[in-house]
C-alpha positions in Angstrom: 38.9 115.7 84.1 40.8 112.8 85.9 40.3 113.4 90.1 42.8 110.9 91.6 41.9 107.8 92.7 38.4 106.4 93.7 34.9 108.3 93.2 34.6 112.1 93.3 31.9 111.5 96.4 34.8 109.5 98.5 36.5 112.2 100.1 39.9 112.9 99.0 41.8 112.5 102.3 40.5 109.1 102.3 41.7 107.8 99.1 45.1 108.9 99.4 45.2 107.6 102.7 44.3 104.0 101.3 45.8 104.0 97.8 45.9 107.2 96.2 49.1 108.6 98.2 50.9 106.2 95.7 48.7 105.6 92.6 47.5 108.9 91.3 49.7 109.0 88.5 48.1 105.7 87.5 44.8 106.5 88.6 44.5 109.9 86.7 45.8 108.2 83.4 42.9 105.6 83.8 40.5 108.3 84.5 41.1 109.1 81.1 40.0 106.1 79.5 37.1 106.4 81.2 36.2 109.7 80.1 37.4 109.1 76.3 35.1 106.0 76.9 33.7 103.7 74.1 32.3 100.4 74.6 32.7 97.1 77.0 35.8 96.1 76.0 37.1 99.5 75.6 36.5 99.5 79.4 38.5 96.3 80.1 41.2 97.1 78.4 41.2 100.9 80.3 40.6 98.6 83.3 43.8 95.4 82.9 45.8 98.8 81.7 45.2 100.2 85.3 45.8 97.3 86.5 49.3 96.5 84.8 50.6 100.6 85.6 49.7 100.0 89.4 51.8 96.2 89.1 54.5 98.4 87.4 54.5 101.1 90.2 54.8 98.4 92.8 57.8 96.5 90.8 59.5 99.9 91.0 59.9 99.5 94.9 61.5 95.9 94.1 60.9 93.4 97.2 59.4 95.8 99.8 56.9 97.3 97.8 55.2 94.0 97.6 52.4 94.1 100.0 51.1 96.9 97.5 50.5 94.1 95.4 47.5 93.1 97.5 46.0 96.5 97.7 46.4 97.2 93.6 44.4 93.4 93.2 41.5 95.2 95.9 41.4 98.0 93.9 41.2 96.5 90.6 38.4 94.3 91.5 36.8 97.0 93.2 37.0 98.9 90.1 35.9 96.1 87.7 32.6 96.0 90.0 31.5 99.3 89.7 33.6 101.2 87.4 30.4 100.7 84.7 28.9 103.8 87.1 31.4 106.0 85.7 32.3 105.0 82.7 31.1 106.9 79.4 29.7 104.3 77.5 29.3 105.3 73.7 29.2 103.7 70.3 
């Protein structure tokens, strides 16, 4: 079941205070791929798919949303580093 944005063990008031407050639709889809799962690439492309929904959310806001752009780029890389914890990795 897709919990938001970040790890279940991050407290929830602490991811929507940093990112979630405006990513959660973006983060629970991505949740998803992780729990359908698969292989490596499987989670890259679940991965650059996160990615390109947060760059949408952000071109929704037009100019002023684009300091957002820095916090989806920590995000993703954060995620790329150790989103293999959580992901369910299966043939």
């Amino acid at each position: 079941m897709p919990n938001g944005c970040g790890p279940s063990w991050i407290p929830c008031w602490l991811t929507n205070l940093l990112f979630g407050w405006f990513f959660k639709a973006s983060c629970n889809k991505h949740d998803e791929g992780y729990i359908q799962g698969g292989d490596e690439i499987r989670r890259f492309e679940c991965d650059w798919k996160f990615l390109k929904a947060m760059r949408n959310d952000i071109n929704r806001l037009k100019w002023y949303g684009q300091p957002l752009l820095l916090v989806a780029l920590v995000y993703y890389v954060l995620v790329r580093m150790f989103g293999w914890l959580y992901f369910n990795y299966r043939k």
